[in-house]
Each structure stands twice: as C-alpha cells, then as structure tokens.
C-alpha positions as CSV (number, residue, x, y, z in Angstrom):
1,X,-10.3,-14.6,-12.4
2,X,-8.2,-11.6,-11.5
3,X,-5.4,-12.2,-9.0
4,X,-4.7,-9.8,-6.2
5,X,-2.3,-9.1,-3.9
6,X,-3.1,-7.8,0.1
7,X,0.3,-6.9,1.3
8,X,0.1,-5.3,5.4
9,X,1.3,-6.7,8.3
10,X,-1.8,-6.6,10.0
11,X,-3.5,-10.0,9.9
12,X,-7.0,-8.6,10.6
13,X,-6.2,-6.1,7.9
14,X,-5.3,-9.2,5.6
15,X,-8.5,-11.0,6.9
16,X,-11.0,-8.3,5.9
17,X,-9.7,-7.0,2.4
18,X,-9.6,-10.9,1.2
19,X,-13.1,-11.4,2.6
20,X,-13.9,-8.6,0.4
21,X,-12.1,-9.5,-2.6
22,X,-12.9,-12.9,-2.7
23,X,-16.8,-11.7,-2.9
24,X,-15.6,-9.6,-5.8
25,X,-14.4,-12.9,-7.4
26,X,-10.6,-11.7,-7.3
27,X,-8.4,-15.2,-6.0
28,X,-6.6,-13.4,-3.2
29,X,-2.4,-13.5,-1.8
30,X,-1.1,-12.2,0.8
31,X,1.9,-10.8,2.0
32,X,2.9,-9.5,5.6
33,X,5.5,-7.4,4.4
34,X,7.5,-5.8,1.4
35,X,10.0,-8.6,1.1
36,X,7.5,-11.4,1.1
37,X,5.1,-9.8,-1.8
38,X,8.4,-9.4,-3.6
39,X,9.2,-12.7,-3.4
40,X,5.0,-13.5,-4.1
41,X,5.5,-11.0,-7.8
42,X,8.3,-12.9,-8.8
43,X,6.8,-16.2,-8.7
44,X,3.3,-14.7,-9.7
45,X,2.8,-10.8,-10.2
46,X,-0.8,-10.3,-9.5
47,X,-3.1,-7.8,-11.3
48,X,-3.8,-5.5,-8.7
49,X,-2.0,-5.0,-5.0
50,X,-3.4,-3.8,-1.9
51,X,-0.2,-2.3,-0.1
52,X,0.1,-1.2,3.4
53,X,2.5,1.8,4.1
54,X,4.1,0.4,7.4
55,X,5.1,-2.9,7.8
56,X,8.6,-4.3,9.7
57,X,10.9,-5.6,7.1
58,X,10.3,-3.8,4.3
59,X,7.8,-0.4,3.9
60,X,5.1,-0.2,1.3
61,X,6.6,2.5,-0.5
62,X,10.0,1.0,-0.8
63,X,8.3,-2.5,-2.2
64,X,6.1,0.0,-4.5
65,X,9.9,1.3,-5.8
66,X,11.4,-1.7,-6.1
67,X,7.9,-3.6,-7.9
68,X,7.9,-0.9,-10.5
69,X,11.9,-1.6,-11.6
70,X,10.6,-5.4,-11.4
71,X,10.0,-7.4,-14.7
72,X,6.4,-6.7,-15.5
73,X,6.2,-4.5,-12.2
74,X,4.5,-2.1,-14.3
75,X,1.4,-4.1,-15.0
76,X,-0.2,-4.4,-11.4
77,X,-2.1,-1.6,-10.1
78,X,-1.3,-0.5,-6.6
79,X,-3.5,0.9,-4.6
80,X,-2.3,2.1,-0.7
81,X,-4.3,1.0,2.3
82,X,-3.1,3.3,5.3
83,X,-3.3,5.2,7.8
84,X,-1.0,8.0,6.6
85,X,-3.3,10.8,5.5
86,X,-0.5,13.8,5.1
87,X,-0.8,15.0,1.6
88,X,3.0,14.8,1.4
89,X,2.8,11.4,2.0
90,X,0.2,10.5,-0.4
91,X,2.0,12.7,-3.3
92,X,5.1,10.7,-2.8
93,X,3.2,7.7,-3.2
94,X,1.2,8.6,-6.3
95,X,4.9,9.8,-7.4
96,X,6.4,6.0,-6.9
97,X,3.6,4.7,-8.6
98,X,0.9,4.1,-7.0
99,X,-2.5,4.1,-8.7
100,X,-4.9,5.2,-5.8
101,X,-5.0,5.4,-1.9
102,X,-7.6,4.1,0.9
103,X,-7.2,5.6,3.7
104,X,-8.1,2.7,6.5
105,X,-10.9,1.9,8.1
106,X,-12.4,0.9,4.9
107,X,-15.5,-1.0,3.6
108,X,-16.4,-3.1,0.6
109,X,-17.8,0.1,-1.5
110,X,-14.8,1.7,-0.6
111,X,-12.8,-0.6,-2.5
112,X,-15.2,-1.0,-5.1
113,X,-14.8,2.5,-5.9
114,X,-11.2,2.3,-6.0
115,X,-11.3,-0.5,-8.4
116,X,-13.7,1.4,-10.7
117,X,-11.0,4.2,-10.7
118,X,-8.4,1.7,-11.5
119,X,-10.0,0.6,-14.3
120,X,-11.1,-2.6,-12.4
121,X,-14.9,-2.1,-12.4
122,X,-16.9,-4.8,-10.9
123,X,-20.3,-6.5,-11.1
C-alpha cells in the first residue's frame, strides 16, 4: 500500500482528499502545516504528498524547498492543492519541485488524473 501525505490547514480539505485516497487504497497522513509534515517525512517520508500553498507556520512552497534538500526528499511526488491559480505562482512551484498542481475545489477524478500523470496510475 502506497503511503500519502495531505498536508493543508484546512481540516475539511484534509477530510475530503483522505476520503478519497483511502478509496484509492493509499494509507493516508496528515499534516496541518509545513513544519508538522516535516516532522511526519522524517519519521516516514511518504510516496506522494498533497501540499497546500497557504498554511500558518510554515507555507507549502517553503516545506516543498526544504523536503527536496531532505534525505530521500527527492522520492515523494508532490502535487499542489490551491487556490493560487497565477501562472507565476504555479511556475515557481513546478521550479521547487513540485510534480503537478490541483487547483481546489477538486473531485476524485481530478486526483485520479493527477496520479496517472505522476506516474501513480490507479485501478
């Protein structure tokens, strides 16, 4: 089973994408910010991460920075889940390395297309 990560400081938001990726068979951690899924990849670093842009604490895209310097922080896939829809804003984060973006509101095909362009087809 693939392990994923739902990083946003939305508990709704957490709510919904776990729903979802438990009925894709994923087991499924959150985070409400960037300094507790730092804390959740160093004791486990997940296959794939679902990361929020704006959060208190610490931003998506700084977490995104500092997971990629991390000790296997190149392994997980990241894929954005915001609101931010400037082009600017998406480059930078495609730039940090982030794999794919979701704009929110989102659905269950949504994210199974985004996993299918990951390279995390499934069933």
């Amino acid at each position: 089973m693939m392990n994923a990560l739902v990083v946003d400081d939305s508990a709704v938001i957490r709510k919904i994408t776990r729903r979802i990726l438990e009925n894709l068979s994923f087991n499924v951690l959150e985070a409400a910010d960037g300094v507790e899924a730092t804390q959740v990849c160093y004791d486990d670093m997940p296959d794939i991460i679902f990361l929020d842009w704006n959060m208190p604490e610490m931003n998506g895209l700084d977490f995104l920075k500092d997971l990629r310097g991390m000790p296997f922080g190149q392994e997980p896939k990241v894929i954005f889940v915001t609101t931010e829809n400037d082009i600017a804003r998406i480059r930078c984060a495609i730039e940090a390395g982030a794999d794919e973006y979701i704009m929110k509101p989102f659905n269950e095909h949504i994210i199974r297309e985004k996993l299918a362009q990951v390279g995390m087809a499934v069933d």
